[in-house]
C-alpha positions in Angstrom: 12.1 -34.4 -21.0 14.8 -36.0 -23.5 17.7 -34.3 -24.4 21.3 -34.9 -25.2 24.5 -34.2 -23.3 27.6 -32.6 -24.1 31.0 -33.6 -22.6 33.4 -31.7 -21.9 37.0 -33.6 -20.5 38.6 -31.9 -18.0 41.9 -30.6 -18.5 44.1 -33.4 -16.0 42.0 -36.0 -18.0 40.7 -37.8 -14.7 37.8 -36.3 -15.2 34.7 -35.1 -17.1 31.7 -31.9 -17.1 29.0 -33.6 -18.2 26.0 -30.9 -19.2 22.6 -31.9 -19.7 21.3 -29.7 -22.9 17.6 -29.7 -21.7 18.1 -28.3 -18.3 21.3 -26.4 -18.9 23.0 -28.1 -15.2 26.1 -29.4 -15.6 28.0 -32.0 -13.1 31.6 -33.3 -12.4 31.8 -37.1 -13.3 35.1 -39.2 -12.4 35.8 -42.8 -12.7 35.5 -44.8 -9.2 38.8 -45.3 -7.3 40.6 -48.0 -9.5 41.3 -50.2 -6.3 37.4 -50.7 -5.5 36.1 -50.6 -9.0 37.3 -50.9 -12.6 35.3 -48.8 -15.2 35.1 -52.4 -17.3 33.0 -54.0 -14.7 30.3 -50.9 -14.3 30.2 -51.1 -18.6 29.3 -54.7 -18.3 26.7 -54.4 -15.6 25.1 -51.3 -17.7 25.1 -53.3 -21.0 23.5 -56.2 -18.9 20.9 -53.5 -17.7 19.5 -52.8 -21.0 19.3 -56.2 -22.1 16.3 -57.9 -22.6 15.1 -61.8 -21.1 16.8 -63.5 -18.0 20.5 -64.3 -19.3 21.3 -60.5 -17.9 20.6 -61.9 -14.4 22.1 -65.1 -14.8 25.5 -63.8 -15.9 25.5 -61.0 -13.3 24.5 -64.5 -10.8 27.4 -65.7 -12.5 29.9 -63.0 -11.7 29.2 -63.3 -8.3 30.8 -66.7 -7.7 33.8 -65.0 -8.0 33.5 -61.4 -7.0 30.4 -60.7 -5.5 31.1 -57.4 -3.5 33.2 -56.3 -6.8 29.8 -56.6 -8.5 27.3 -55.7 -5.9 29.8 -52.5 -6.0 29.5 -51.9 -9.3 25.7 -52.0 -9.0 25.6 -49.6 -6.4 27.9 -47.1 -8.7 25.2 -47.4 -11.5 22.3 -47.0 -9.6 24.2 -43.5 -8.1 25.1 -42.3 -11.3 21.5 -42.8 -12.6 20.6 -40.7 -9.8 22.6 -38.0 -10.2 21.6 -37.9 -14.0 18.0 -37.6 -12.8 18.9 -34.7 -10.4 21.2 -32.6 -13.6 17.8 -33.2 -15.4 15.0 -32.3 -12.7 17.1 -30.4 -9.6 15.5 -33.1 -7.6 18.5 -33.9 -5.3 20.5 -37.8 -6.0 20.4 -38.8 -2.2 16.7 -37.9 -1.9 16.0 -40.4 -5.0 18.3 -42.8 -3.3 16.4 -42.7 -0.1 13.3 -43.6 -1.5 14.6 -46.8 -3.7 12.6 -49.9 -2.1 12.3 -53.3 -3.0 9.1 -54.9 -4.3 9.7 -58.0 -6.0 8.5 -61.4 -5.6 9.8 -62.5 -2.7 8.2 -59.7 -0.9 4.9 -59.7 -2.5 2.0 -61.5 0.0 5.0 -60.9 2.8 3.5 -61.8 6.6 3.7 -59.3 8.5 6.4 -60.9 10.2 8.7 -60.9 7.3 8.0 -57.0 5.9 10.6 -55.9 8.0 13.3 -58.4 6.8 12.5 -56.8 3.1 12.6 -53.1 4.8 15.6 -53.4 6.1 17.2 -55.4 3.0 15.8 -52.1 1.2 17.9 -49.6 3.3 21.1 -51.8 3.3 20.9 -51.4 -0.4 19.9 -47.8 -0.2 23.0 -47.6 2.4 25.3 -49.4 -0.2 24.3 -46.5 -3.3 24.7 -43.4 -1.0 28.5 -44.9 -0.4 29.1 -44.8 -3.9 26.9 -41.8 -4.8 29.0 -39.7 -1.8 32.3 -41.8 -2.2 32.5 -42.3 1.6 34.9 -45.3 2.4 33.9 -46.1 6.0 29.8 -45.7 4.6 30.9 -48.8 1.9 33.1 -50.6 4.4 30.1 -50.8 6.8 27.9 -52.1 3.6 30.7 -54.7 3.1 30.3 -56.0 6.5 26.9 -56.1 5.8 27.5 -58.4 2.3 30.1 -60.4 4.2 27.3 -61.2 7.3 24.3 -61.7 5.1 24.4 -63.5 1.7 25.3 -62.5 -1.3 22.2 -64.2 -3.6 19.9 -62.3 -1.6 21.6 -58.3 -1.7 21.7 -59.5 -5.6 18.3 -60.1 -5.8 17.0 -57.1 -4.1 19.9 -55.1 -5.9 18.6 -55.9 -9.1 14.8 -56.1 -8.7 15.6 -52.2 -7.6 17.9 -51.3 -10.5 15.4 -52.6 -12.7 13.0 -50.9 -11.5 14.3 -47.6 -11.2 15.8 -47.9 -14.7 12.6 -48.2 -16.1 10.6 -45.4 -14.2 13.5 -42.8 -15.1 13.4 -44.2 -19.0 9.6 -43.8 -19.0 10.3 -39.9 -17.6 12.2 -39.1 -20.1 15.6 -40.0 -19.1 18.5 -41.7 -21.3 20.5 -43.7 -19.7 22.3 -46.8 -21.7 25.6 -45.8 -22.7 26.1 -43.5 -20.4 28.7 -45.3 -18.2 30.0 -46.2 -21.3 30.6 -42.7 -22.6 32.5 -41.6 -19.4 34.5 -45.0 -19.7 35.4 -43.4 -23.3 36.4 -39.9 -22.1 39.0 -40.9 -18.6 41.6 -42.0 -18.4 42.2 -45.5 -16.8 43.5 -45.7 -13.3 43.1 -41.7 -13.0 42.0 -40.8 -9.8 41.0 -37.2 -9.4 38.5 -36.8 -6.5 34.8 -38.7 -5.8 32.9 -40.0 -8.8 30.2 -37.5 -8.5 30.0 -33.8 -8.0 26.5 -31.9 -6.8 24.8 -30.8 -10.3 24.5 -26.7 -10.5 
């Protein structure tokens, strides 16, 4: 299912039509609103992605001690763009991918009963979190800020990550190239341009 893309910069230069050569879809990709997220932070966490060993986490642990809803953000927008890229390839719709994301890592596994919820509903915050960036809805991300600000951090990082891992691996193993990408439409806008919601239903 691998194929390239071609990209095509919209006129106003805030902008991008991103087509994926293998399905022949194309989608309308913008950076986020400069006042929630700079294109240089979602670079970063995408480079992190894609690297290998446990310093990735620890600098993205890092980061938070200064900015963690600036990079729990920034998370969210990858994991939405990834998303969308899988639904330009496959027609199978971003939000319906989104909804199904769900932790499983180590601090769930041999959960009590008692606790499954807690990880169930950690899962659908996240899940809440990427379908604000994936629709650009600022009440949806305010609510999952609230959410940050109430609960801690660590934990949203934790659960963040353990699902961004996951999911970047499953849509690599389909078929799906994803490193660089962020970086590619970081190449192509203009900084500070703001044009509209970062992504666009595929057709």
């Amino acid at each position: 299912m691998s194929g390239p893309y071609t990209w095509s910069t919209l006129p106003e230069g805030d902008g991008v039509e991103l087509r994926d050569t293998a399905s022949q879809r194309s989608t309308i990709l913008r950076r986020p609103p400069p006042d929630l997220l700079e294109m240089d932070d979602i670079v970063r966490i995408e480079a992190l992605a894609f690297r290998e060993g446990d310093r990735p986490q620890a600098e993205l642990f890092g980061a938070m001690d200064t900015d963690p809803l600036r990079v729990l953000t920034g998370m969210n927008w990858l994991i939405a763009f990834w998303a969308v890229l899988w639904d330009l390839r496959t027609g199978e719709p971003a939000d319906g991918l989104i909804r199904s994301l769900d932790y499983n890592g180590p601090w769930r596994s041999g959960a009590i009963p008692e606790r499954e919820q807690v990880w169930h509903t950690m899962s659908q915050r996240v899940r809440s979190g990427v379908l604000a960036a994936l629709t650009g809805n600022p009440e949806a991300h305010r609510v999952y800020e609230d959410e940050v600000r109430r609960l801690a951090p660590d934990v949203f990082l934790h659960v963040t990550l353990t699902i961004m891992d996951a999911l970047s691996r499953d849509l690599v193993r389909r078929g799906l190239g994803l490193d660089g990408m962020a970086a590619g439409l970081a190449e192509r806008t203009r900084p500070g341009s703001v044009g509209g919601p970062s992504f666009s239903p595929p057709r």
